[in-house]
C-alpha positions in Angstrom: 181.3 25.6 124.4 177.8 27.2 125.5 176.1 30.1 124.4 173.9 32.2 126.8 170.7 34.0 125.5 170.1 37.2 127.3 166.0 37.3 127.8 165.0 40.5 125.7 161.6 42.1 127.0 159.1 44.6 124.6 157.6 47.3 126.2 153.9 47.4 124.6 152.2 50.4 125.0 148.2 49.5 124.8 144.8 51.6 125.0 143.9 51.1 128.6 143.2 53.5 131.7 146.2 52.5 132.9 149.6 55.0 132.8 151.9 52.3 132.4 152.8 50.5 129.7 153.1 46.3 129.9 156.2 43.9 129.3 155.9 41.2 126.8 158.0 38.4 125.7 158.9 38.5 122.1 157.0 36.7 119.5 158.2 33.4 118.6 158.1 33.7 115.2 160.3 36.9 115.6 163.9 36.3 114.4 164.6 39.9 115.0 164.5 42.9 117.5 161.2 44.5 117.4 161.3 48.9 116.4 159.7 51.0 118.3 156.4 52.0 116.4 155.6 48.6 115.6 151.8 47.5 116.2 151.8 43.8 117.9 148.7 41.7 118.9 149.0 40.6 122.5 147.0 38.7 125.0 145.8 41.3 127.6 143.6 39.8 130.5 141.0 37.8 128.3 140.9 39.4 125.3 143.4 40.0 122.3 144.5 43.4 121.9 146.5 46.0 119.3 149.2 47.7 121.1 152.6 49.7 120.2 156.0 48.7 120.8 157.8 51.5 122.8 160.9 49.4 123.2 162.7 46.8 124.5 164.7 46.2 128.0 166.8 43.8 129.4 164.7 44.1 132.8 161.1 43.8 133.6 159.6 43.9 136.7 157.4 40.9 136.3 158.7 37.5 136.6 159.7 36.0 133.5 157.0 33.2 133.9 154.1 35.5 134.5 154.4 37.2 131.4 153.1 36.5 128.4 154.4 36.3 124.7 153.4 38.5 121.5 150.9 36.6 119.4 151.7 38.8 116.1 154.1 41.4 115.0 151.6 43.2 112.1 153.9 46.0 110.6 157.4 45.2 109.3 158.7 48.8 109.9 157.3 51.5 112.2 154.3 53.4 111.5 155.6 56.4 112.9 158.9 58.2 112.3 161.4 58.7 115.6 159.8 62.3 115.6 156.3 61.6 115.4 156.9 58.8 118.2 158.9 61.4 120.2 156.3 64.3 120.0 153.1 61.7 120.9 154.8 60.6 123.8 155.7 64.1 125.2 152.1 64.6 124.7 151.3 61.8 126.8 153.7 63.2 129.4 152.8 66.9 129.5 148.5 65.8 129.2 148.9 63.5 131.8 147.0 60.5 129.7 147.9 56.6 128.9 150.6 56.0 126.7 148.5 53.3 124.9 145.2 55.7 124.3 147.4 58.5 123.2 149.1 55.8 120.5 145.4 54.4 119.7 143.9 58.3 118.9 147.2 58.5 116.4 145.8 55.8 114.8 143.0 55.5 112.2 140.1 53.1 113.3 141.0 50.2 110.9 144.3 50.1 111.8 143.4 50.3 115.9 141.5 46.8 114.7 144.5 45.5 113.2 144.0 45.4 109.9 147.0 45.7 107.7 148.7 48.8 106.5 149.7 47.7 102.9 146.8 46.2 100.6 146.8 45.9 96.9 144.4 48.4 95.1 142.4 48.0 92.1 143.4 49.8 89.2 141.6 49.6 85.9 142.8 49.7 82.6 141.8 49.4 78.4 141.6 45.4 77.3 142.4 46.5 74.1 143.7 50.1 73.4 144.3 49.4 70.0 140.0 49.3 69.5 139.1 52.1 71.9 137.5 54.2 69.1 135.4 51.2 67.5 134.4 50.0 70.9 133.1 53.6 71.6 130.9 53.1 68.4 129.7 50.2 69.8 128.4 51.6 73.0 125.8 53.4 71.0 123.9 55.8 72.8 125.5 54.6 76.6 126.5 58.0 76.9 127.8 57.8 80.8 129.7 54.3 79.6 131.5 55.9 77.1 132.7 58.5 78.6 133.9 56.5 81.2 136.2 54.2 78.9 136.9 57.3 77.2 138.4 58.9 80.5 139.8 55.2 81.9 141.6 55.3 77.7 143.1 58.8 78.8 144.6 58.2 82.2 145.0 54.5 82.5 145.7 53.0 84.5 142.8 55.1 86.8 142.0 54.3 90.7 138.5 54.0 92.1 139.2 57.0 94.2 140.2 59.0 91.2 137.1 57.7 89.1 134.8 58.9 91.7 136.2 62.3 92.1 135.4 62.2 88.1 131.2 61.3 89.0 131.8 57.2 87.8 130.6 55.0 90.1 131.9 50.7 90.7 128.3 49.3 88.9 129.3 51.3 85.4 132.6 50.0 85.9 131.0 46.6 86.0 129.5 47.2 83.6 132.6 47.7 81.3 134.1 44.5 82.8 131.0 42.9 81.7 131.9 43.5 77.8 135.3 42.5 78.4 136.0 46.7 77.3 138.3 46.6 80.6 140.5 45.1 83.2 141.2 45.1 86.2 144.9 45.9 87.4 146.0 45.2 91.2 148.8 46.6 92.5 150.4 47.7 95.7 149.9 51.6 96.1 153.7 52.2 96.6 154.5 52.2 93.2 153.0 55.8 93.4 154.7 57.2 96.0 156.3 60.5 95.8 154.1 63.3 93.9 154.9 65.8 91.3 153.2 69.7 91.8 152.1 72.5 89.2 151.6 75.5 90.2 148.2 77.3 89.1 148.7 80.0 86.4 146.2 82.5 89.4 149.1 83.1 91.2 150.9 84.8 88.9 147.8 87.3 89.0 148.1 87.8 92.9 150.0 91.0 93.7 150.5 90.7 97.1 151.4 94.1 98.9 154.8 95.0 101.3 153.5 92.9 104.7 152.0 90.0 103.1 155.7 90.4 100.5 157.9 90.5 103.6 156.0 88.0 105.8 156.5 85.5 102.9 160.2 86.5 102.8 160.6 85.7 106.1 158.8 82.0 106.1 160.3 81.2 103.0 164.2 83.0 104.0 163.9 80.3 107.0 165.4 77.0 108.0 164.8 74.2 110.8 162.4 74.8 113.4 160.6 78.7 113.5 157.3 79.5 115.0 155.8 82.6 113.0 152.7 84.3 114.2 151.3 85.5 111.4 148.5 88.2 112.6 146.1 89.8 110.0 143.8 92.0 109.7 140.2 89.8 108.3 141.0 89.9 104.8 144.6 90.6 104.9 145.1 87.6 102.7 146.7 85.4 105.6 145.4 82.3 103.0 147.9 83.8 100.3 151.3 83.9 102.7 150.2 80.1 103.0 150.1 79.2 99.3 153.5 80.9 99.3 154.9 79.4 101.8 153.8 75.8 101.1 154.9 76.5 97.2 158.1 76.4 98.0 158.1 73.1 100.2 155.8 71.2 97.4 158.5 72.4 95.0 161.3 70.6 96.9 159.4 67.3 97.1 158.0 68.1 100.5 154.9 67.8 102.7 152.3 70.5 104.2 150.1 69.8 106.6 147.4 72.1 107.1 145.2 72.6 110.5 141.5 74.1 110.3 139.2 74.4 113.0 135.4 73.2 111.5 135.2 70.7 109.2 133.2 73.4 107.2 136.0 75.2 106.7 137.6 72.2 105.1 135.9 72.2 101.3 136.7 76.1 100.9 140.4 75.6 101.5 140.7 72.4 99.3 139.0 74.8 96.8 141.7 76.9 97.2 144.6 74.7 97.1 143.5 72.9 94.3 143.3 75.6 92.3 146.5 76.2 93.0 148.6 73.5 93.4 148.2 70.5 90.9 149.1 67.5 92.8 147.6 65.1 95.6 146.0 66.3 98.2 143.9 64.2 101.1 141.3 65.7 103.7 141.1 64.0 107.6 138.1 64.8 109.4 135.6 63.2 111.7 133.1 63.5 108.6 135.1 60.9 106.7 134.7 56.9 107.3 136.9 54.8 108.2 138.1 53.5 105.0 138.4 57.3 103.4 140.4 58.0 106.7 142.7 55.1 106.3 143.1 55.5 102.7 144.2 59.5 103.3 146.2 58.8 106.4 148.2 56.3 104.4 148.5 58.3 101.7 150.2 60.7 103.7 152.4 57.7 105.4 153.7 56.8 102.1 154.4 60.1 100.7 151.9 59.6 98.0 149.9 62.9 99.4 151.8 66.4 98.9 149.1 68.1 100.9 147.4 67.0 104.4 144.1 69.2 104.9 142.1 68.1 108.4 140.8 69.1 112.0 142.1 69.0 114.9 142.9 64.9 115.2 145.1 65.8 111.9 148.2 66.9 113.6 148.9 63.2 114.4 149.2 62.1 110.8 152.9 60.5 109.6 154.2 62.5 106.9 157.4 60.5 104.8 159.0 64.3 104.5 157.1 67.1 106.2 158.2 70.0 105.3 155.8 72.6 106.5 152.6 73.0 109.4 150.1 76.0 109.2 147.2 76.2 111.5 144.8 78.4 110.2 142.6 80.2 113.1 144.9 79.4 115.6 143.0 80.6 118.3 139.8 78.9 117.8 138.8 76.4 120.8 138.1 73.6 118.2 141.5 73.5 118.5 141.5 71.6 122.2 140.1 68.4 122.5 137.4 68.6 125.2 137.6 64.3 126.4 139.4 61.7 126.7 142.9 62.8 125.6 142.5 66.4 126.2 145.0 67.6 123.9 145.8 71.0 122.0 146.6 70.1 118.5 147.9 73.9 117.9 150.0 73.3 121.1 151.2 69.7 119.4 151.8 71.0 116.4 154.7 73.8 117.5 156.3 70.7 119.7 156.2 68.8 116.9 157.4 71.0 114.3 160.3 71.6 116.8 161.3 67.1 116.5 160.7 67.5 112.9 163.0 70.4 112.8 160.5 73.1 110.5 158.5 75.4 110.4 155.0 75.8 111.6 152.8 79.1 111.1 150.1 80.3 113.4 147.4 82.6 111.1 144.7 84.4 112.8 143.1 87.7 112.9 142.6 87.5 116.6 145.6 85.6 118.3 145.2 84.1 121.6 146.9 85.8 124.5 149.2 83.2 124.6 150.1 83.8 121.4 150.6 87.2 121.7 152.3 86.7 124.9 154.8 84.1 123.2 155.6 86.5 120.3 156.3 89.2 122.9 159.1 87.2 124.4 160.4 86.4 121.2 159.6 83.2 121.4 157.4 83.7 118.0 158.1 85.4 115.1 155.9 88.1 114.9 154.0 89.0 111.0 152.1 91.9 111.5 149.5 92.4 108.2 147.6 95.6 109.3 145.9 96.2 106.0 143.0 94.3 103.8 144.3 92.7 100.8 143.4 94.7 97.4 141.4 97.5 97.7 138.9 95.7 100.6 138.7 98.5 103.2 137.8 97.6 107.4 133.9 97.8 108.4 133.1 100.5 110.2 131.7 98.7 113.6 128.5 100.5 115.4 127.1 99.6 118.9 123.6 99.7 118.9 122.0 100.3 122.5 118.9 98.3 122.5 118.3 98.7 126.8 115.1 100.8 126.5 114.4 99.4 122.3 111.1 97.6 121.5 112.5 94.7 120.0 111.0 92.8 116.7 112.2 88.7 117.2 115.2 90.4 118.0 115.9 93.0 116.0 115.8 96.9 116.5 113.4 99.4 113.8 117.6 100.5 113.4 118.7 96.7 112.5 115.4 96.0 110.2 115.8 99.4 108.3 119.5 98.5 107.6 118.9 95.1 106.2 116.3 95.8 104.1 118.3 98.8 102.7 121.4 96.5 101.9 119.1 94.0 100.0 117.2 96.8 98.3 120.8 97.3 97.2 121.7 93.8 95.4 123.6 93.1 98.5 123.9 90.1 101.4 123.5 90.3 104.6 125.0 88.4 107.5 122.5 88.2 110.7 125.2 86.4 113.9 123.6 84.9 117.0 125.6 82.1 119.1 122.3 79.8 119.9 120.9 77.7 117.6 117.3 75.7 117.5 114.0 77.7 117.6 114.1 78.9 120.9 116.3 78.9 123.9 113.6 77.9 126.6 110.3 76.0 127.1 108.0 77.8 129.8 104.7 77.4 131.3 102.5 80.5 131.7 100.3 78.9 134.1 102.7 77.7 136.5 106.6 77.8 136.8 107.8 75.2 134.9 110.5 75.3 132.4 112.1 72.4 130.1 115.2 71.4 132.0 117.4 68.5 130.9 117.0 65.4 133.1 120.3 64.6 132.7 121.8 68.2 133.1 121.3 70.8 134.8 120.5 72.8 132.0 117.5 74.0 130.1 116.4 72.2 126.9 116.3 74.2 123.4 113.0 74.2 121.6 113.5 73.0 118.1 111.2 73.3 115.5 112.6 71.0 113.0 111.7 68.2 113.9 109.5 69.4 116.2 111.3 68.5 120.0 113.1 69.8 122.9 117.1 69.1 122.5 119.8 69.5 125.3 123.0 70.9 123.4 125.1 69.5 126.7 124.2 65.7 126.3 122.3 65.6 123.3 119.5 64.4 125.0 116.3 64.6 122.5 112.5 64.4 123.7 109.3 65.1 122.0 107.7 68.9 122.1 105.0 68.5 124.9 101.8 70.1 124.1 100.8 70.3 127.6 102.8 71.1 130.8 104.2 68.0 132.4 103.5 70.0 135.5 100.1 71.4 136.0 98.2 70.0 132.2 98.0 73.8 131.2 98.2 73.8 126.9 99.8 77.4 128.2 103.5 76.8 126.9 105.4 79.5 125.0 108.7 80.2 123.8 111.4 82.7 124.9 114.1 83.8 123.2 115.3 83.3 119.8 117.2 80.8 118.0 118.6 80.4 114.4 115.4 78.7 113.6 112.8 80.9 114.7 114.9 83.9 113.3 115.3 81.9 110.0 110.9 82.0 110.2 110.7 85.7 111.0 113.4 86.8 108.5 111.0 84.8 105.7 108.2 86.3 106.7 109.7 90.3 107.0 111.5 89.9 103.9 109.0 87.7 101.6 111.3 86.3 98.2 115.0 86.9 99.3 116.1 84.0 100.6 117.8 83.1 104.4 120.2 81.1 104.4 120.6 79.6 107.8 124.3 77.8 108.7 124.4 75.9 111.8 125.0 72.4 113.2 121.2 71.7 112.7 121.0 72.9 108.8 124.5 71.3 107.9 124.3 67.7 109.4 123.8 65.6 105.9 126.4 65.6 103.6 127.0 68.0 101.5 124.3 70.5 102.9 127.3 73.0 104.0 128.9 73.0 100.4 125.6 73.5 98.8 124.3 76.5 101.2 128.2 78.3 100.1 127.4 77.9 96.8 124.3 79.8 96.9 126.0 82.5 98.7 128.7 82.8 96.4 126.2 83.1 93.5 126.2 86.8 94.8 122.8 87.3 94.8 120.8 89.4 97.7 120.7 87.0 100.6 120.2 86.8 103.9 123.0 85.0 106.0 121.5 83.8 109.3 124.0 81.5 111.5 126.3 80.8 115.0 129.8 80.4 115.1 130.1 78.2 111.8 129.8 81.7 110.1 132.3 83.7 111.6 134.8 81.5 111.2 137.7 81.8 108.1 134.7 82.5 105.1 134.9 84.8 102.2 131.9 86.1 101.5 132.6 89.0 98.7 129.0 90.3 98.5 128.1 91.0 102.5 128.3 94.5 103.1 126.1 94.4 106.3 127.1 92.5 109.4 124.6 92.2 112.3 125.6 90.9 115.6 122.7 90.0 118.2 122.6 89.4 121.6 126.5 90.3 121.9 126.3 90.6 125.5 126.5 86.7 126.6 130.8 87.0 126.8 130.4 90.2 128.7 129.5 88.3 132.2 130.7 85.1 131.7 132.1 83.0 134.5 135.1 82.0 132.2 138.0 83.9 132.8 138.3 83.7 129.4 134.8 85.2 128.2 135.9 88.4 127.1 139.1 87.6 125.5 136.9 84.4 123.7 133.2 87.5 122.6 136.4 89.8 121.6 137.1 87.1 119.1 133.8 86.3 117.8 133.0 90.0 117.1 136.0 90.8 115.3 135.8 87.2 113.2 132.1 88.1 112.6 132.6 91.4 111.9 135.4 90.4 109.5 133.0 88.5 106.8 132.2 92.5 105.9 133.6 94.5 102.6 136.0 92.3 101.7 135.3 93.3 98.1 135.3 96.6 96.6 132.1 97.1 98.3 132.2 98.8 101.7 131.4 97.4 104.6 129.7 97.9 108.0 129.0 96.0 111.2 125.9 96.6 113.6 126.2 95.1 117.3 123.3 95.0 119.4 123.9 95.4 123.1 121.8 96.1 126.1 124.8 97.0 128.1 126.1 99.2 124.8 128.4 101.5 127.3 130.3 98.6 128.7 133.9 99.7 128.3 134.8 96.4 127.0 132.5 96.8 123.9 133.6 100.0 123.2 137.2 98.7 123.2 136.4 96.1 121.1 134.8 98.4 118.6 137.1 101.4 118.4 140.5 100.2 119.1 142.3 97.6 116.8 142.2 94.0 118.7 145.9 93.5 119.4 145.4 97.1 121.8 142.1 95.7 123.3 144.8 92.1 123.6 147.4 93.9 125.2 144.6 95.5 127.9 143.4 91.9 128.2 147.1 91.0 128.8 147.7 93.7 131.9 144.6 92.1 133.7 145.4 89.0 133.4 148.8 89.4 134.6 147.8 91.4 137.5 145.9 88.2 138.3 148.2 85.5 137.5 146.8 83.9 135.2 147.4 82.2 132.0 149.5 82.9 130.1 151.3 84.4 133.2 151.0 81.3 135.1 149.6 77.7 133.9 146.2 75.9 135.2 144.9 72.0 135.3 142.1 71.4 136.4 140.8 68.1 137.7 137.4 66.8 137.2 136.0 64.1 139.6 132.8 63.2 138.4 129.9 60.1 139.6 126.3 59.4 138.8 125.6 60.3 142.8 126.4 63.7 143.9 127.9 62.2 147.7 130.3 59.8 145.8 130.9 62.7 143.6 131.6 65.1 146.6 133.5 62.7 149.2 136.1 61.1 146.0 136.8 65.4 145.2 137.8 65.7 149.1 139.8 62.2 148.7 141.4 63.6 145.6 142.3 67.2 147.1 143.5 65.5 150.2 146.6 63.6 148.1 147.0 66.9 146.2 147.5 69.1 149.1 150.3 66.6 150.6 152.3 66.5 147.8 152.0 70.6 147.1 154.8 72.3 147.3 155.2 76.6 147.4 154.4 77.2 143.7 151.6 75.0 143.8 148.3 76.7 144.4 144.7 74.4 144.7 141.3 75.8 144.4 138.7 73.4 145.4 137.2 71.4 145.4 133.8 72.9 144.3 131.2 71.6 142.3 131.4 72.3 138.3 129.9 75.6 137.3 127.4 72.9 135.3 127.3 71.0 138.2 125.5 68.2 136.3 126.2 66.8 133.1 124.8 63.9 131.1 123.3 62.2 134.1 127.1 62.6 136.4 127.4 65.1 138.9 131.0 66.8 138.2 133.4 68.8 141.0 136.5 70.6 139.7 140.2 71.0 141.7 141.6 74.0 140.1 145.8 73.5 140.3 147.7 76.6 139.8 151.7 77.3 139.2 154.2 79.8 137.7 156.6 77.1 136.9 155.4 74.9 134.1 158.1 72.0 134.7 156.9 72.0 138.8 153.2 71.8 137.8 154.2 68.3 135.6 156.0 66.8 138.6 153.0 67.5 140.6 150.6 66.6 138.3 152.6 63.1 137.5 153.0 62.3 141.1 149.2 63.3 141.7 147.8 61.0 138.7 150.0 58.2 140.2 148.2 58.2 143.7 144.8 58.7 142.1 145.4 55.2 140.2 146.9 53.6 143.2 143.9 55.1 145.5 141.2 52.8 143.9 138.4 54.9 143.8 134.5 53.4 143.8 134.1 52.3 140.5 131.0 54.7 139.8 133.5 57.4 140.2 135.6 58.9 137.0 138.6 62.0 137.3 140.3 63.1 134.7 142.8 65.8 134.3 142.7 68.9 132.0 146.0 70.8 131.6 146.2 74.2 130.3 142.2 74.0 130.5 140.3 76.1 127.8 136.9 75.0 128.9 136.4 75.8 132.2 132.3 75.3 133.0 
C-alpha cells in the first residue's frame, strides 16, 4: 500500500513593487506546516531575500518545477499575533500598497536583515557578595567604580540597558571584570517577561473635576472595542484621563500603547508616565537606532514592556496583551505618512483596536472634521472637557491688524510693548511663526533674481547657521552666494523673517533675557530639545521663539503672552484643508497660555485682521468654528462627506511626466463607474519636486467600499501597463497633503 503526498505551497509575502505575493515550496528541512507570520529567507530573482509567510495553498499558479524552495524558516512562532497580521493586511488593502513592503515597514530594520528575534543578553552580577563591603574599601578613592558595584550589589543581576539609564557606561564595567569584582550572567531575555506596576503616590494628589471624572468613568466602565473622542479644552488635563485609563489596564497585567505626533513630544510624556507608573516602559521613534528599536520592539513582543511610547511607525508594534491605544493629538498630520506606504497610523490604530477587540482614545483640543463628523454619527464616543484643569483660566485671544503697521522684523510697536511688559513681569513669552531658517528668500536688488531650488520649483531659505541657502522640499543645501549668480551684483538682501533672524533681533531688542528658539534647525543633535525644555521650565523670564514644534502638546506654566505672526498663510491656501489645518495651529498655539494660575493672553497678527474666518477662530469656541467648517464642506462634498485618492504620476522629464498622467487617466476613466468622480490630470500644485516633475489624478466617491474596487482594479492595470521605467505613480488614499 502507497501513500500520496499532497504538494503544499507557502504564500511569501516580500518587499517588492509588486502587489502580489509569491508561491514557494516548503523548506526541506521543514517537518512541519509553516504559521502565518513566520519570516523565511527565499531566493527571489538573484538575490536572497526576508519575506513573510501569509499562508499556505494546495494550488499555485506556477508550475511546480518553476518554483523554487525556502532556504530558511528564521522564527519558530509568528511574530505577529492573528490580529496584528489581520489589521496590516487590511491596511495593505484599503492603502493600495504591496503586501511585502507593508510587512517589511512592521518590521524593525534588524529584523528586515534577518537577524534573529531571540538572543541572550548580558546580565552582570557580584563575584562575591559575601565581600562587597571590603571590596568597596578597596576601591579607594574610584568613586564612579564604587558606586557602580554598589548599585550592580543592590539590583543584581542588572542589564546594560538598565546600567545606562543609571549614567554607567561598558569600559567601567570592564573595569570591574578586570578585578574579578564581577561577572558576567547570560541569559535569554524571556525569563523577564510579564511586568509588575506601582502607581505614583502624585495621583492621589490630582483632583480631577466632573468631565475629566465622568470621561474616565466611561473609558474605564467599557469593554471590547470603543472609540472615545476625547475633546478638551488646552489644558483640560486630557494627559490625566490617560493616566487613568491606562492605570487600570497596567493593573490587570495589560499593555498601553501610546501615539504622539513629534518625537519632541516624546521625552515630556515619558516624564510623565514615569512618574506615575513604576514599571517598564520603551520609546519607538525614528530618533532611536536600530538596535534601541529592536531591543524596544521586542520588549513589547515579549510582554516584558507594560508601556509602548512612539510616533507614528509605533502603531505597528506586537503587543503579547494589549489592552489599551491612546493617540494623543489626534489630529496632527504627523499622523499620515507622506511616502511610500502612505498610511494613517490614527486611522490604523481604530481598525486595529477593533481586531484586538479594545479600546482606543482619540485626545485633542482641536479634533479633525472627521473626527467630529464620526462622533456625530455615533460612531465615536464623544468626551466633551470644556474647562482648564485647576484654576488655569482660557487666554483671551486679540487680532491685531497690522495692514497699514510699520513693522519692526516683524513685529508691531503693540506686539514689542507687550513682550517687554510680560518679561518686565518675571514672565515668558511664546513668539509662533511657521517658517524656520533666517530668511524666507534670497533676492537681487540689481536685477530679478531670486534663490530658487534647482531641483524644485520652489524658493530656497536663507540660513544663517551655517551660513547657506536650504530647500525645505528636497533638502537640497548650497553655499550663501556673495554675489548674484546672475548679473555679479554684491546687491543681495533678505526678505522676510525666519526663526533665526527673529532669534537675532529678539537678542538684540531685549539685551540679557534669553530666546530660546525650537525648531528642526536648533533641535537636530541629541538631546538639544530636552535641554532647551529644561531651561524653560526653570521658570525664569524667557523668550520662546519657534514653528510648529511649539504648539504642539507642551506645558509651559510660566507663558502668559502668546504671539502669533504672520497668521495669514492658512487663510488662502490652495488646500482645501487650509483653514480647518491655521484653525488648529492658532488654537494649539494659543493654548501654551495661562495654564497656571497666571492669566493668559494671545496676540495674532494679521494683515487681513477682518477676515471672517479669523474672527471665528478668535471669538467662538473651535468645535462652533468646526461645525461651520463642516456645513461647507458638505455643501461641497468633500471629505469627510465623501472620500478622495489621489494619484501621483511623477518622472525626471516633464513630457514622460505628462503623456504616462493621460495613460493613467485613460484606464481610470474606463473602469469609472457613476459614483466615481476624476479630476485631472493636472500638474502638482508644486509641479516640481526633487528634480521629478509630478501630475496628480484626483478620484472622488461617496461610497468608500466602490472607491476600493476602483482603486484595486485601477492599481492592477497600472502594473500590468508597464510604464517607461523613468516614470513612478503612486496612490494616496484619503490624502492629507494635497500640494
Amino acid at each position: 500500500m502507497t501513500s500520496t503526498h499532497k504538494q503544499v505551497f507557502v504564500q511569501v509575502a516580500i518587499p517588492t513593487p509588486l502587489r502580489r505575493v509569491f508561491d514557494y515550496l516548503p523548506a526541506a528541512q521543514s517537518n512541519s506546516a509553516i504559521a502565518a507570520g513566520i519570516r523565511v529567507q527565499v531566493p527571489f530573482g538573484n538575490r536572497q531575500v526576508v519575506g513573510v509567510v501569509l499562508g499556505t495553498s494546495a494550488e499555485s499558479t506556477v508550475p511546480e518545477n518553476r518554483l523554487k524552495a525556502i532556504n530558511k524558516v528564521l522564527d519558530e512562532k509568528p511574530l505577529f499575533s492573528a490580529q496584528l497580521l489581520q489589521t496590516l493586511l487590511w491596511a495593505a488593502d484599503y492603502y493600495q500598497h504591496p503586501y511585502g513592503e507593508v510587512l517589511a515597514t512592521a518590521l524593525p530594520a534588524r529584523l528586515r536583515k534577518g537577524e534573529a528575534l531571540d538572543k541572550t543578553v548580558q546580565y552582570w552580577r557580584i563575584s562575591n557578595p559575601d565581600t562587597v563591603e571590603e571590596q568597596l574599601t578597596k576601591l579607594g578613592r574610584a568613586k564612579r567604580q564604587k558606586e557602580l558595584l554598589q548599585c550592580i550589589a543592590e539590583q543584581q543581576p542588572v542589564g546594560l540597558q538598565q546600567l545606562q539609564k543609571l549614567g554607567f557606561d561598558r569600559a567601567l564595567l570592564k573595569k570591574l571584570e578586570n578585578k574579578d569584582l564581577v561577572s558576567v550572567l547570560e541569559k535569554s531575555p524571556d525569563q523577564d517577561a510579564g511586568f509588575e506596576v506601582e502607581i505614583g503616590a502624585d495621583r492621589d494628589a490630582i483632583e480631577l473635576n466632573q468631565n475629566q471624572q465622568d470621561a474616565v468613568e466611561r473609558i474605564n466602565g467599557s469593554s471590547g472595542f470603543n472609540c472615545f473622542l476625547v475633546d478638551g479644552v488646552t489644558g483640560s488635563g486630557k494627559t490625566e484621563i490617560y493616566l487613568r485609563a491606562m492605570e487600570k489596564q497596567l493593573k490587570a497585567g495589560r499593555q498601553c500603547l501610546i501615539l504622539v505626533p513629534e518625537i519632541g513630544l516624546t521625552p515630556q510624556s515619558l516624564q510623565r508616565i514615569e512618574r506615575r507608573f513604576t514599571c517598564p516602559v520603551v520609546a519607538l521613534h525614528s530618533g532611536l537606532n536600530d538596535t534601541e528599536r529592536f531591543d524596544a520592539w521586542r520588549a513589547a513582543m515579549k510582554g516584558q514592556a507594560a508601556i509602548v511610547i512612539g510616533t507614528r511607525s509605533a502603531v505597528f508594534t506586537p503587543l503579547q496583551n494589549p489592552g489599551i491605544i491612546i493617540i494623543d493629538e489626534e489630529h496632527d498630520s504627523s499622523f499620515k505618512q507622506q511616502d511610500g506606504f502612505r498610511y494613517s497610523a490614527r486611522d490604523i490604530a481604530i481598525k486595529r483596536a477593533q481586531a484586538e477587540s479594545i479600546a482606543v482614545i482619540l485626545g485633542s483640543a482641536t479634533p479633525s472634521l472627521e473626527s467630529l463628523h464620526n462622533a456625530s454619527l455615533n460612531k465615536y464616543s464623544c468626551l466633551q472637557l470644556e474647562d482648564r484643569a485647576g484654576q488655569a483660566q482660557q487666554p483671551a485671544m486679540t487680532v491685531v491688524d497690522v495692514a497699514e503697521s510699520h513693522l519692526d522684523h516683524g513685529f508691531s510697536e503693540q506686539l514689542l510693548f507687550k513682550i517687554e511688559q510680560q518679561l518686565n513681569s518675571g514672565d515668558q513669552v511664546l513668539v509662533f511663526i511657521n517658517r524656520r531658517g533666517y530668511a524666507p528668500l534670497l533676492q537681487c536688488q540689481s536685477c530679478t533674481w531670486v534663490s530658487e531650488c534647482p531641483n524644485c520649483i520652489a524658493q530656497m531659505t536663507v540660513h544663517a547657521r551655517p551660513p547657506s541657502l536650504r530647500c525645505h522640499h528636497c533638502e537640497s543645501i548650497i553655499p550663501l552666494p556673495t554675489s548674484c549668480p546672475d548679473c555679479g551684483s554684491s546687491q543681495l538682501n533678505t526678505l522676510g523673517a525666519g526663526t533665526q533672524k527673529l532669534e537675532q533681533f529678539l537678542q538684540d531688542r531685549f539685551g540679557s533675557i534669553p530666546v530660546l528658539r525650537i525648531d528642526r534647525d536648533s533641535t537636530r543633535n541629541k538631546n538639544s530639545l530636552e535641554n532647551l525644555l529644561d531651561e524653560i521650565h526653570q521658570g525664569k523670564p524667557a523668550i520662546l521663539l519657534g514653528t510648529q514644534m511649539l504648539a504642539k502638546g507642551h506645558h509651559f506654566p510660566d507663558v502668559t503672552l502668546v504671539a502669533v505672526l504672520d497668521a495669514d498663510l492658512g487663510l488662502f491656501s490652495p488646500d482645501f484643508r487650509g483653514q480647518e489645518h491655521m484653525a488648529q495651529t492658532i488654537v494649539q498655539v494659543a493654548g501654551r497660555a495661562g495654564r497656571s494660575e497666571k492669566a493668559g493672553e494671545v496676540l495674532i497678527q494679521s494683515r487681513h485682521g477682518s477676515h471672517p474666518s479669523l474672527a471665528q477662530i478668535t471669538q467662538l469656541p473651535y468645535s462652533e468654528y468646526a461645525r461651520y467648517l463642516l456645513e461647507e464642506r458638505k455643501v461641497g462634498q468633500m471629505p469627510p462627506f465623501s472620500h478622495l485618492a489621489l494619484l501621483q504620476i511623477e518622472a525626471t522629464q516633464q513630457a514622460a511626466a505628462t503623456d504616462a498622467a493621460e495613460s493613467i487617466s485613460s484606464l481610470a476613466r474606463s473602469l469609472c463607474t457613476g459614483n466615481i468622480d476624476l479630476l485631472g490630470p493636472y500638474p502638482a500644485p508644486m509641479e516640481k519636486r526633487a528634480g521629478r516633475y509630478r501630475m496628480h489624478l484626483l478620484c472622488k466617491s461617496r461610497a468608500r467600499t466602490e472607491m476600493q474596487q476602483f482603486l484595486s482594479r485601477l492599481c492592477q492595470d497600472i502594473e500590468n501597463s508597464r510604464l517607461p521605467r523613468q516614470v513612478r505613480w503612486s496612490v494616496d488614499v484619503d490624502p492629507v497633503d494635497m500640494i
